[in-house]
MARLUMVO-706710 format. One record per residue: residue number from 1; residue in three letters; x, y, z of N, C-alpha, C in turn. Coordinates in nm, 4 decimals, always signed. Layout:
BEGIN
<pt><seq>NUM</seq><type>ALA</type><n_u>X</n_u><n_v>Y</n_v><n_w>Z</n_w><ca_u>X</ca_u><ca_v>Y</ca_v><ca_w>Z</ca_w><c_u>X</c_u><c_v>Y</c_v><c_w>Z</c_w></pt>
...
//
This chain:
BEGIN
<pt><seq>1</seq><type>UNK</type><n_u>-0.6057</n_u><n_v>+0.6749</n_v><n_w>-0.6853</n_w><ca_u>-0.4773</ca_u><ca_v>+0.6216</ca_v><ca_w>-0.7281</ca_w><c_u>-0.4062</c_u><c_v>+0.7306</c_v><c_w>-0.8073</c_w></pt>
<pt><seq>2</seq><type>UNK</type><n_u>-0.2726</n_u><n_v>+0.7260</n_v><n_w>-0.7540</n_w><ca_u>-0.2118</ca_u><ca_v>+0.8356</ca_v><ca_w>-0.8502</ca_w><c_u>-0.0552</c_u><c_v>+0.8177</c_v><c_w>-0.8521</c_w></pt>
<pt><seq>3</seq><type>UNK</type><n_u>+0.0134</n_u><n_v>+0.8544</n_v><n_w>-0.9345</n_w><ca_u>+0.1524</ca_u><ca_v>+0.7888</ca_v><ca_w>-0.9668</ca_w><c_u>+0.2519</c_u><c_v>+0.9292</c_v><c_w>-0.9613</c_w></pt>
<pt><seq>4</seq><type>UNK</type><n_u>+0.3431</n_u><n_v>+0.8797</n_v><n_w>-0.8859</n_w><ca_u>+0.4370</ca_u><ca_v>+0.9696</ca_v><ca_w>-0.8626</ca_w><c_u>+0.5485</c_u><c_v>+0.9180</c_v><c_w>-0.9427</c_w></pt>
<pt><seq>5</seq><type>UNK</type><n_u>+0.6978</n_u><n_v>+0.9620</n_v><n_w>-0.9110</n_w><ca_u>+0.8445</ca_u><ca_v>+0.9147</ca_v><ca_w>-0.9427</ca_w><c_u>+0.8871</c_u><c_v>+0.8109</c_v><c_w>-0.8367</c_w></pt>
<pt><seq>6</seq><type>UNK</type><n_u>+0.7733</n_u><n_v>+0.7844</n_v><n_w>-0.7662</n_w><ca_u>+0.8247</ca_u><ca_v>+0.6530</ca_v><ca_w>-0.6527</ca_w><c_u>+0.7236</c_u><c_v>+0.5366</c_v><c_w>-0.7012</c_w></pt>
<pt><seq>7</seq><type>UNK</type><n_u>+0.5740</n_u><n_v>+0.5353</n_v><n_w>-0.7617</n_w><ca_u>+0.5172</ca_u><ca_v>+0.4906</ca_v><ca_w>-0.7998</ca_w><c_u>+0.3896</c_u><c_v>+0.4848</c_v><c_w>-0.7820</c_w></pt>
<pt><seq>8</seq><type>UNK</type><n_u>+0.3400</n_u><n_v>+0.3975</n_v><n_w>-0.7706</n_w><ca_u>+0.1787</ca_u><ca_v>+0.4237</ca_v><ca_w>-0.7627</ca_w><c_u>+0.1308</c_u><c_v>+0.4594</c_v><c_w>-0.6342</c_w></pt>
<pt><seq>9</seq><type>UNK</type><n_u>+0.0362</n_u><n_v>+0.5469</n_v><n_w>-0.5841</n_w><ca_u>-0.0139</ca_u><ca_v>+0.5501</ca_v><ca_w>-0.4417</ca_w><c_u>-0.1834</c_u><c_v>+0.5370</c_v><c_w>-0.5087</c_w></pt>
<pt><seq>10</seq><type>UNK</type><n_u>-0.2093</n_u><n_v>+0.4562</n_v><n_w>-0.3257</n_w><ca_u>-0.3684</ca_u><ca_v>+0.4466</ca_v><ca_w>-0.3611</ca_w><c_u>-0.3839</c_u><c_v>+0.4939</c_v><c_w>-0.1948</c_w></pt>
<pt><seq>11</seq><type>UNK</type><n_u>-0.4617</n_u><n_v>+0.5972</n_v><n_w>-0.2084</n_w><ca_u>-0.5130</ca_u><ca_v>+0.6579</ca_v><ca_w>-0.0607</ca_w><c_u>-0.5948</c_u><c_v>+0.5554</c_v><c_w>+0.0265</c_w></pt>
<pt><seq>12</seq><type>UNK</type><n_u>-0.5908</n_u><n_v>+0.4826</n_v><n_w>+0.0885</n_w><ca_u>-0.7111</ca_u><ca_v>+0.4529</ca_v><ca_w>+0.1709</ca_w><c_u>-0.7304</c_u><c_v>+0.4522</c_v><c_w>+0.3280</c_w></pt>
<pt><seq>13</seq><type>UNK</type><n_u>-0.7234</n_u><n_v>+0.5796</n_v><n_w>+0.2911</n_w><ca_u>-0.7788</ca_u><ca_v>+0.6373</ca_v><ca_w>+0.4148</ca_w><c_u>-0.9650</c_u><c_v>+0.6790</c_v><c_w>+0.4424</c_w></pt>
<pt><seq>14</seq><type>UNK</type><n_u>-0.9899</n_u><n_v>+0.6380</n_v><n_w>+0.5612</n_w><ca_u>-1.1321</ca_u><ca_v>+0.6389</ca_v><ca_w>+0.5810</ca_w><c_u>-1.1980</c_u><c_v>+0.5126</c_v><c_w>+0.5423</c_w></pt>
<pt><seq>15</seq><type>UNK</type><n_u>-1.1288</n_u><n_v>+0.3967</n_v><n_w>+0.4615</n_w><ca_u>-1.2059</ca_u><ca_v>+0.3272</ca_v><ca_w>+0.4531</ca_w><c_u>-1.2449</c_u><c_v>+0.2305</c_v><c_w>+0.5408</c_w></pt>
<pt><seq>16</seq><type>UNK</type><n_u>-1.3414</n_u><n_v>+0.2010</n_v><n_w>+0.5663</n_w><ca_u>-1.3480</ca_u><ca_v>+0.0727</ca_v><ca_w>+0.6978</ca_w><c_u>-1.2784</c_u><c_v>-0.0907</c_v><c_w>+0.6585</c_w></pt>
<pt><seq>17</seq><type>UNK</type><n_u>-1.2355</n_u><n_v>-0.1410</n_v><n_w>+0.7399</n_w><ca_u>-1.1734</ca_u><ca_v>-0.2895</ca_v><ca_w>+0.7294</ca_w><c_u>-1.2664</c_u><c_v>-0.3585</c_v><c_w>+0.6535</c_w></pt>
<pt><seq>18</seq><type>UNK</type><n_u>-1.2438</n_u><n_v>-0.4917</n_v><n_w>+0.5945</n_w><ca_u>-1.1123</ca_u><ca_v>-0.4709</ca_v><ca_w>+0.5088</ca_w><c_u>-1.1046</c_u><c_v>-0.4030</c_v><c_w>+0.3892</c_w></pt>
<pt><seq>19</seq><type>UNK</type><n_u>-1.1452</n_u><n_v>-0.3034</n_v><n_w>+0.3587</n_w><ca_u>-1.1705</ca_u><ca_v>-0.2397</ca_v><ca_w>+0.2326</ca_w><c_u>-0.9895</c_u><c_v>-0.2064</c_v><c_w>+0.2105</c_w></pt>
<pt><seq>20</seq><type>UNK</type><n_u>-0.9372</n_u><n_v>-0.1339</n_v><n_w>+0.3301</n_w><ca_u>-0.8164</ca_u><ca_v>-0.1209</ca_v><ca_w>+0.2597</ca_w><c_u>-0.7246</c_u><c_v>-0.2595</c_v><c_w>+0.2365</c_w></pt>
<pt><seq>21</seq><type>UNK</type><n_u>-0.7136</n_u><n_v>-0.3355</n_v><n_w>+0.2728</n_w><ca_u>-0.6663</ca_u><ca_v>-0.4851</ca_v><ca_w>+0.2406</ca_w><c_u>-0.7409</c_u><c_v>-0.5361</c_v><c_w>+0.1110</c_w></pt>
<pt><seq>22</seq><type>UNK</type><n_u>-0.8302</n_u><n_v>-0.5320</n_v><n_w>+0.1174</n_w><ca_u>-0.9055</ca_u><ca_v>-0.5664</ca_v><ca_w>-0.0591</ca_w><c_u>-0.8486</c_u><c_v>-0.4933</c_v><c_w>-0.1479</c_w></pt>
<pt><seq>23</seq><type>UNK</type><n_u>-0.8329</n_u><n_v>-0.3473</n_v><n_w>-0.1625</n_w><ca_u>-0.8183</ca_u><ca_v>-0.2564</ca_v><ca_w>-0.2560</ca_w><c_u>-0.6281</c_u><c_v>-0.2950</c_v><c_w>-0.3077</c_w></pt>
<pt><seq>24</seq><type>UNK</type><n_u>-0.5776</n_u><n_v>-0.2846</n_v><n_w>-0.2183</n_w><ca_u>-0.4482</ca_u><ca_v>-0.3393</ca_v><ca_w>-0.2259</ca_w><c_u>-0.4206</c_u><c_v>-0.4977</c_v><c_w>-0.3053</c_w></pt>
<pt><seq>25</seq><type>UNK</type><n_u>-0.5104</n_u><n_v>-0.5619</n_v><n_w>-0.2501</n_w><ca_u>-0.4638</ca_u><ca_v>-0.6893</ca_v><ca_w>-0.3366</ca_w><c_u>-0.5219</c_u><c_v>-0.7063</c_v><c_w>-0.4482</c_w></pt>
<pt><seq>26</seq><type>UNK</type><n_u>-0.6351</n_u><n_v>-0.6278</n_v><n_w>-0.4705</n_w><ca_u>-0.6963</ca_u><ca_v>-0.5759</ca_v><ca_w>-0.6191</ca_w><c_u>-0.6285</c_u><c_v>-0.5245</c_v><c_w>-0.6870</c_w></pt>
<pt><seq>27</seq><type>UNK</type><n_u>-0.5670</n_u><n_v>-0.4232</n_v><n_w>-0.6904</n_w><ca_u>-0.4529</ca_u><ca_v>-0.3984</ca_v><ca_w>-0.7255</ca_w><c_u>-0.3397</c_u><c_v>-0.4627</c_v><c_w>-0.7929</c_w></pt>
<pt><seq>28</seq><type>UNK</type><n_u>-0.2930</n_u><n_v>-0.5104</n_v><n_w>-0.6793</n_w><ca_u>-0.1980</ca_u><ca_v>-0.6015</ca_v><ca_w>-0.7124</ca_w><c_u>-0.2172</c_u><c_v>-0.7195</c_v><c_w>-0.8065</c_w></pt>
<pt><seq>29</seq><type>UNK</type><n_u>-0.3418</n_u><n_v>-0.7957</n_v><n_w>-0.7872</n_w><ca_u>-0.3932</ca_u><ca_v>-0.9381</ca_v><ca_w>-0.8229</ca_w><c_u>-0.4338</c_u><c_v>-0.8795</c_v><c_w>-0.9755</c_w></pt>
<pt><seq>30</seq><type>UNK</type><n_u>-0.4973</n_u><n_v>-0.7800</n_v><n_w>-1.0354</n_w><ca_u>-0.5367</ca_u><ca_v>-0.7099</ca_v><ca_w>-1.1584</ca_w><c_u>-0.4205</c_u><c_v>-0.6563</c_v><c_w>-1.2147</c_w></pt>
<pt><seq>31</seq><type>UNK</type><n_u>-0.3132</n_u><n_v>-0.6187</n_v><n_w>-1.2065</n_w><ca_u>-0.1761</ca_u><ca_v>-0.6206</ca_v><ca_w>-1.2917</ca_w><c_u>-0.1462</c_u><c_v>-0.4281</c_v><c_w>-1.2838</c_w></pt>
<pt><seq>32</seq><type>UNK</type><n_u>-0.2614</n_u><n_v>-0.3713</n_v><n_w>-1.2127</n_w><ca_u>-0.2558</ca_u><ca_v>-0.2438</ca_v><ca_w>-1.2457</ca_w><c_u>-0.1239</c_u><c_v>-0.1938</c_v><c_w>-1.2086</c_w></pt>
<pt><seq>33</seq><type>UNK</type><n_u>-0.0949</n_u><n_v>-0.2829</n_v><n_w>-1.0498</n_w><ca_u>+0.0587</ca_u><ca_v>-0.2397</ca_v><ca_w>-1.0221</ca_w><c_u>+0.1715</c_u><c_v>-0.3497</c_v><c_w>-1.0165</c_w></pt>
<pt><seq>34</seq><type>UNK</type><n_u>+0.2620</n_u><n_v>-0.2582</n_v><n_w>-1.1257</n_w><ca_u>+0.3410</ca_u><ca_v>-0.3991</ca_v><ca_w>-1.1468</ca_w><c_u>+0.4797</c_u><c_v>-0.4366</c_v><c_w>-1.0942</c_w></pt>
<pt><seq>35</seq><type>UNK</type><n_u>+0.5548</n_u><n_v>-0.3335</n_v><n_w>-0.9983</n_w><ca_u>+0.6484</ca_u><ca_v>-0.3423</ca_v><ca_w>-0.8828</ca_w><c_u>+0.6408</c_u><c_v>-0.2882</c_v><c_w>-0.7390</c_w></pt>
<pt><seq>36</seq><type>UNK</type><n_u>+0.5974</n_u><n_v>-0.1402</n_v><n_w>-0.7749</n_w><ca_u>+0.5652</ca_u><ca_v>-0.0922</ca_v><ca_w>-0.6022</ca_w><c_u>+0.4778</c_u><c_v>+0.0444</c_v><c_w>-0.6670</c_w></pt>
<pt><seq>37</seq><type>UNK</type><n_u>+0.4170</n_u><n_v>-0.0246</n_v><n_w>-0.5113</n_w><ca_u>+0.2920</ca_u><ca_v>+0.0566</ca_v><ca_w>-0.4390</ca_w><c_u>+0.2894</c_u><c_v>+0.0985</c_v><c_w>-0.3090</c_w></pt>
<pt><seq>38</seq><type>UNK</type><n_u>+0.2486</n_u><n_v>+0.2433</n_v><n_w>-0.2824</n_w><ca_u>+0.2638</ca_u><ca_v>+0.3275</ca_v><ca_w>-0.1642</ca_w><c_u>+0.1550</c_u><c_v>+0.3162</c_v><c_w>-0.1486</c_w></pt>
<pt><seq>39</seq><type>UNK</type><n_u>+0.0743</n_u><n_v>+0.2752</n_v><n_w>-0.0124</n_w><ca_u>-0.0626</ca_u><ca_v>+0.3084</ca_v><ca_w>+0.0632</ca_w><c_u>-0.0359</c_u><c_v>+0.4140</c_v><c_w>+0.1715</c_w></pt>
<pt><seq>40</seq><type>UNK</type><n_u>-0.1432</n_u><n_v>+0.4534</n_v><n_w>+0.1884</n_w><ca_u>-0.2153</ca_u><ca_v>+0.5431</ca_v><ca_w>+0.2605</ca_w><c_u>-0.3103</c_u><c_v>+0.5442</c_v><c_w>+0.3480</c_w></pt>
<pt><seq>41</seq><type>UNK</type><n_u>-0.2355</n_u><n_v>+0.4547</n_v><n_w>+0.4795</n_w><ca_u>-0.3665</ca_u><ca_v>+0.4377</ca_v><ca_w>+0.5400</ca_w><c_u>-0.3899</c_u><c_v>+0.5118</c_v><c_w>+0.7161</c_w></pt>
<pt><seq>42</seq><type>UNK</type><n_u>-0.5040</n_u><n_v>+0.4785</n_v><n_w>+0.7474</n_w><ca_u>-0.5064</ca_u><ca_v>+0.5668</ca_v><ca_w>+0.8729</ca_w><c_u>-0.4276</c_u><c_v>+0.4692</c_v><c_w>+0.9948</c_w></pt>
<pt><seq>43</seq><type>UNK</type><n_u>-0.4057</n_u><n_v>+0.3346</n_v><n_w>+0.9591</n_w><ca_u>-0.3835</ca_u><ca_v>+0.2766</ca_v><ca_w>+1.0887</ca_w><c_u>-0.2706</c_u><c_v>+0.1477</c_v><c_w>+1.0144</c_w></pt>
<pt><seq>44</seq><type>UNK</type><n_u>-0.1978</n_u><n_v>+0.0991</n_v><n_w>+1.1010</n_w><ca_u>-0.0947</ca_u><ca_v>+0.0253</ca_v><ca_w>+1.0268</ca_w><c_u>-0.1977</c_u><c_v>-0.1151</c_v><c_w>+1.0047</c_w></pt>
<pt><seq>45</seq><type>UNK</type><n_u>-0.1598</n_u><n_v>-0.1544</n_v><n_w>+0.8741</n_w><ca_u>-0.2321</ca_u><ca_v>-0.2744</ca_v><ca_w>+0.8164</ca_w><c_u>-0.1911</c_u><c_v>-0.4110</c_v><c_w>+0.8576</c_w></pt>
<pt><seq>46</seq><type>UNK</type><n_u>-0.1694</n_u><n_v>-0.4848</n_v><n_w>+0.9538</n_w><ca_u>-0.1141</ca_u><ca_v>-0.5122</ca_v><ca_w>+0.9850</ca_w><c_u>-0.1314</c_u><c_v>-0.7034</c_v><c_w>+0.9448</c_w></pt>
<pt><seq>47</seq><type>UNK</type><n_u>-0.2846</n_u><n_v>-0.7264</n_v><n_w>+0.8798</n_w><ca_u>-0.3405</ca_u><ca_v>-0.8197</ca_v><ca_w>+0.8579</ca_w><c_u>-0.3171</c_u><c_v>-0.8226</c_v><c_w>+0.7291</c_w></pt>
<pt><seq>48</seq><type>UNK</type><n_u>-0.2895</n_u><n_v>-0.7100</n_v><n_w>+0.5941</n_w><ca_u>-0.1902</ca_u><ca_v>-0.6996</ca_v><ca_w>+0.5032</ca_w><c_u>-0.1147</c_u><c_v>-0.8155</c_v><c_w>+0.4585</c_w></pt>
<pt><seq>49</seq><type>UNK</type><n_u>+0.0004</n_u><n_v>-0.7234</n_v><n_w>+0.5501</n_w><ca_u>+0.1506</ca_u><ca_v>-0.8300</ca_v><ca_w>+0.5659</ca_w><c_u>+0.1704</c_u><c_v>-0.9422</c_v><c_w>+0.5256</c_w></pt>
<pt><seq>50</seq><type>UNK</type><n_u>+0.0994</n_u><n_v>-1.0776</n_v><n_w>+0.5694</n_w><ca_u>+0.1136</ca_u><ca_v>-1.1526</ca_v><ca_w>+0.5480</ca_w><c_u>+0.0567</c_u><c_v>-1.2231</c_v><c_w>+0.4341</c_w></pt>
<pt><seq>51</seq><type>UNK</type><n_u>-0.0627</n_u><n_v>-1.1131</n_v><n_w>+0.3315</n_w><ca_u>-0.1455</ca_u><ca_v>-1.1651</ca_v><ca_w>+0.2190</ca_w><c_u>-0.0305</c_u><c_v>-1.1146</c_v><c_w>+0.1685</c_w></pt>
<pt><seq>52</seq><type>UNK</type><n_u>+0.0517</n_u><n_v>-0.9842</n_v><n_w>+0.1285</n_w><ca_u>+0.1488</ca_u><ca_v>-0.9618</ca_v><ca_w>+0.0614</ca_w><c_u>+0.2672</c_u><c_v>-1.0559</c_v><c_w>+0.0475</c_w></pt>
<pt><seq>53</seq><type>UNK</type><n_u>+0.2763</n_u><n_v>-1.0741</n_v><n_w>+0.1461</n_w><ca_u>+0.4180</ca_u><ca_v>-1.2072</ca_v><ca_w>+0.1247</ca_w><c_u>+0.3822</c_u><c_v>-1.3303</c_v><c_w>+0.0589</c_w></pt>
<pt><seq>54</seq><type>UNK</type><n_u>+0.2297</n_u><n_v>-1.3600</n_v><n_w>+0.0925</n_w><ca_u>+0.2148</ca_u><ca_v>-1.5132</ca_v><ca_w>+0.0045</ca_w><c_u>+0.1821</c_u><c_v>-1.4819</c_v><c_w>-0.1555</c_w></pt>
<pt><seq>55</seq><type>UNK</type><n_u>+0.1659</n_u><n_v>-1.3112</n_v><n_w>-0.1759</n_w><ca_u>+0.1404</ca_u><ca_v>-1.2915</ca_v><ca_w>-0.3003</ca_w><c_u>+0.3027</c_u><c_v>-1.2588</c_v><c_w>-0.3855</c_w></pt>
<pt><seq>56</seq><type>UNK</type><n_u>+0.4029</n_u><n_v>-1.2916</n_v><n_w>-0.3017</n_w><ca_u>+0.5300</ca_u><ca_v>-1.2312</ca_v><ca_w>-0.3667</ca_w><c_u>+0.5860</c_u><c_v>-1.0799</c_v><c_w>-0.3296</c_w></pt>
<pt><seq>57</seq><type>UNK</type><n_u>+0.5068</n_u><n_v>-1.0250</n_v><n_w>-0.2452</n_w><ca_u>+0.5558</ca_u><ca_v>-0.8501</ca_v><ca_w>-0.2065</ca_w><c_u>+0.6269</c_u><c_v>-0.8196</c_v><c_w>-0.0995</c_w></pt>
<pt><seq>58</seq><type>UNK</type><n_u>+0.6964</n_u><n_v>-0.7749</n_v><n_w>-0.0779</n_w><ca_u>+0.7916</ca_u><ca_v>-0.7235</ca_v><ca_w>+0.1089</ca_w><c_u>+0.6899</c_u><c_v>-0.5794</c_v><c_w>+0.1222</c_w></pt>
<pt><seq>59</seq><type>UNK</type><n_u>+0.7273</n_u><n_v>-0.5719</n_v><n_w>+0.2081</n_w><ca_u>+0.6365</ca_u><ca_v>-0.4141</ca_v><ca_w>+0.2738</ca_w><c_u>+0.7945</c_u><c_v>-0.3187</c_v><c_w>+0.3940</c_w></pt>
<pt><seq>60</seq><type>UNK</type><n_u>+0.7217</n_u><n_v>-0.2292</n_v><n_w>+0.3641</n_w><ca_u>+0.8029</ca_u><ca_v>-0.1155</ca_v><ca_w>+0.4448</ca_w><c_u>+0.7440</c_u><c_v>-0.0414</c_v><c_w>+0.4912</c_w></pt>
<pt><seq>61</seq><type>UNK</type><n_u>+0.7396</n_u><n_v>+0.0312</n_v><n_w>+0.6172</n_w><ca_u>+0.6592</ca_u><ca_v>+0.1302</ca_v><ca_w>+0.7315</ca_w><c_u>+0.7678</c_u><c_v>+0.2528</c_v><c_w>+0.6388</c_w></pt>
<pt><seq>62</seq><type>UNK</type><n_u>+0.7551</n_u><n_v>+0.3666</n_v><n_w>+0.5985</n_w><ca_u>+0.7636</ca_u><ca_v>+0.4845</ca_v><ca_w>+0.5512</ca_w><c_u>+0.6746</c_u><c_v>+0.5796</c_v><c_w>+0.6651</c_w></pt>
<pt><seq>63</seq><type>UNK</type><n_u>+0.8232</n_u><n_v>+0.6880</n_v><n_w>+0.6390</n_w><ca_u>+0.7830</ca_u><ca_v>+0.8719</ca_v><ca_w>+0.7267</ca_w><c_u>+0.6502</c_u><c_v>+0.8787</c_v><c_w>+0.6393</c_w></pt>
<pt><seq>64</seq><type>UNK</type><n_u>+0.5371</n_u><n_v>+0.9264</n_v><n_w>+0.7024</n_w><ca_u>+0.4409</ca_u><ca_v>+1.0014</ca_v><ca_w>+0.6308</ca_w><c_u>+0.4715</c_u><c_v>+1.1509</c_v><c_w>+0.6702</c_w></pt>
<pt><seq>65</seq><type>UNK</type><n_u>+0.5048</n_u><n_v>+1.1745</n_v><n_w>+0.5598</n_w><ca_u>+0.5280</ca_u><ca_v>+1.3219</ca_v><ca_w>+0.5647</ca_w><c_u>+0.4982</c_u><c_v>+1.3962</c_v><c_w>+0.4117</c_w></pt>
<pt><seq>66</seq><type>UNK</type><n_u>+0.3471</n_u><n_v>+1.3996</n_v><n_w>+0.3808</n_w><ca_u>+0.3177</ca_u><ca_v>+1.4438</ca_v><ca_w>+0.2760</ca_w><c_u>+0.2027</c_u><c_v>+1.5819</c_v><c_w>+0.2575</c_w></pt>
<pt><seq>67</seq><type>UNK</type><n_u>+0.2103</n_u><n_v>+1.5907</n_v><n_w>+0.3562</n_w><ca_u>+0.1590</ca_u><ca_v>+1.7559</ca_v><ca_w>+0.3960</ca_w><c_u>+0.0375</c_u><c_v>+1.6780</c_v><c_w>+0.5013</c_w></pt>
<pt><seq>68</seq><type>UNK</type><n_u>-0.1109</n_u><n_v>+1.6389</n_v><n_w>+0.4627</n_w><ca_u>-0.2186</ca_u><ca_v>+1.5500</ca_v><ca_w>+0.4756</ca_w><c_u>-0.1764</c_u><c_v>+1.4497</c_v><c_w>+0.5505</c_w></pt>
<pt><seq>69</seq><type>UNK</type><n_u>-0.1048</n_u><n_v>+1.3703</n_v><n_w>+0.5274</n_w><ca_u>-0.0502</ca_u><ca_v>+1.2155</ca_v><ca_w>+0.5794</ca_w><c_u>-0.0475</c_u><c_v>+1.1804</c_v><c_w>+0.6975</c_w></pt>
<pt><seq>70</seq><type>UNK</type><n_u>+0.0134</n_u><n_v>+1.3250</n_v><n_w>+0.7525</n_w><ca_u>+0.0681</ca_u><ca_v>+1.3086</ca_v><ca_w>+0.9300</ca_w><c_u>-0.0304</c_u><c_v>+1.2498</c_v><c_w>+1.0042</c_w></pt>
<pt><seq>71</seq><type>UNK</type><n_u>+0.0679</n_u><n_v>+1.2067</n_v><n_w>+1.0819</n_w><ca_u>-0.0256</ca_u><ca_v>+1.1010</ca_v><ca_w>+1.1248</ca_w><c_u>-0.1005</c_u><c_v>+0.9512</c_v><c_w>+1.1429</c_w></pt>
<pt><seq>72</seq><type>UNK</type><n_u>-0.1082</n_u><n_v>+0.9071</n_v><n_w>+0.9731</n_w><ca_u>-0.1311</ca_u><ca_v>+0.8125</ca_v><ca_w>+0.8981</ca_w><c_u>-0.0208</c_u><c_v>+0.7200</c_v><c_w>+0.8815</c_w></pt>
<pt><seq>73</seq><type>UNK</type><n_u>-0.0077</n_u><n_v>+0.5974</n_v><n_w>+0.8415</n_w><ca_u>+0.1017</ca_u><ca_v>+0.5012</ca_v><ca_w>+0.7934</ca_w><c_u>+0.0964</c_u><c_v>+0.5177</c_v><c_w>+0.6604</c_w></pt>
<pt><seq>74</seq><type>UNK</type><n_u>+0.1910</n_u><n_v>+0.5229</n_v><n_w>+0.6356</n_w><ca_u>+0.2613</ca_u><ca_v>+0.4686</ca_v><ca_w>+0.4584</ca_w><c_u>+0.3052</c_u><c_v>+0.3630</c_v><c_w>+0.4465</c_w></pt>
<pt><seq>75</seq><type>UNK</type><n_u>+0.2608</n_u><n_v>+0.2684</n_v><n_w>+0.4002</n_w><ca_u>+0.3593</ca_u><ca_v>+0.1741</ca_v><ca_w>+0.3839</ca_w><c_u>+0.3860</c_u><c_v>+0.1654</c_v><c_w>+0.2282</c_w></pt>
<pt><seq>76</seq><type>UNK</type><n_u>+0.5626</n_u><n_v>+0.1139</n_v><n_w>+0.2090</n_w><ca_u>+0.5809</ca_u><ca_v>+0.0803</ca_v><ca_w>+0.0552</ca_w><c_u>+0.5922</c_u><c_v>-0.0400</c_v><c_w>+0.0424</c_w></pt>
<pt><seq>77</seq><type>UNK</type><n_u>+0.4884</n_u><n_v>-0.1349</n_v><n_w>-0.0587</n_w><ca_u>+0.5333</ca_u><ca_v>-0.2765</ca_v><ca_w>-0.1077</ca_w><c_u>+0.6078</c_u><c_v>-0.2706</c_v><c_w>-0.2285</c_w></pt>
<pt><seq>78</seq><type>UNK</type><n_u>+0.6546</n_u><n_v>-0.3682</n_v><n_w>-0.1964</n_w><ca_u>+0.7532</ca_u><ca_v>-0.4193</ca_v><ca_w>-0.3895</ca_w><c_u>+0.7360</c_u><c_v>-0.5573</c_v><c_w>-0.3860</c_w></pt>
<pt><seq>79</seq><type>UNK</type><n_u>+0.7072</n_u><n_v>-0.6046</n_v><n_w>-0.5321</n_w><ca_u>+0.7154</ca_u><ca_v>-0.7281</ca_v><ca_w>-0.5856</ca_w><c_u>+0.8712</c_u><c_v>-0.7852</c_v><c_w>-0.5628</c_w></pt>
<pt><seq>80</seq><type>UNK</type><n_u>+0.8992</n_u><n_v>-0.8859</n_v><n_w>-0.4957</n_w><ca_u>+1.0161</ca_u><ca_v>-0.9467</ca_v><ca_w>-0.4816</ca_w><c_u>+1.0431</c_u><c_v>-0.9620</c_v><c_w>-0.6573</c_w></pt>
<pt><seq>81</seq><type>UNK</type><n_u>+1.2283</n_u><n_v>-0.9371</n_v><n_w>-0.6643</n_w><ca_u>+1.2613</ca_u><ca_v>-0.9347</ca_v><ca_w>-0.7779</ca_w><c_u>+1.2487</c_u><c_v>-0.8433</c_v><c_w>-0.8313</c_w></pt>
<pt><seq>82</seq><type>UNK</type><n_u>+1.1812</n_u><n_v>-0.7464</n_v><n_w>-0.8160</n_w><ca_u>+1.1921</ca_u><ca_v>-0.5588</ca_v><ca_w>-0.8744</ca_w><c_u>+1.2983</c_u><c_v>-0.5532</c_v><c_w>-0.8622</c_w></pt>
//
């Protein structure tokens, strides 16, 4: 996990299902992130989506273009109401 001027990113890349869907709503559900969060994952999350919306978050498909990334999905969530 590491925080930029856009906000928090948590890499999860390499991890096997559902680790990156857990880590994300851990996240989220523990207060660590408290409007938006950038993931990092190898494949679009797509089973995500819909835990984010019943938790209050929208999601966005983002360019990965972070040197490493290519390739990978980004997606950005935000807490509705940010």
């Amino acid at each position: 996990m590491w925080r930029t001027a856009e906000g928090i990113h948590l890499d999860l890349r390499g991890l096997s299902p559902p680790e990156p869907m857990d880590t994300v709503l851990r996240a989220i559900e523990s207060g660590e992130v408290d409007t938006l969060l950038v993931g990092h994952f190898d494949s679009e999350p797509i089973f995500l989506y819909p835990e984010l919306e019943e938790r209050g978050w929208s999601h966005e498909v983002i360019d990965s273009q972070c040197g490493d990334c290519e390739g990978g999905f980004m997606v950005r969530m935000v807490r509705w109401g940010a």
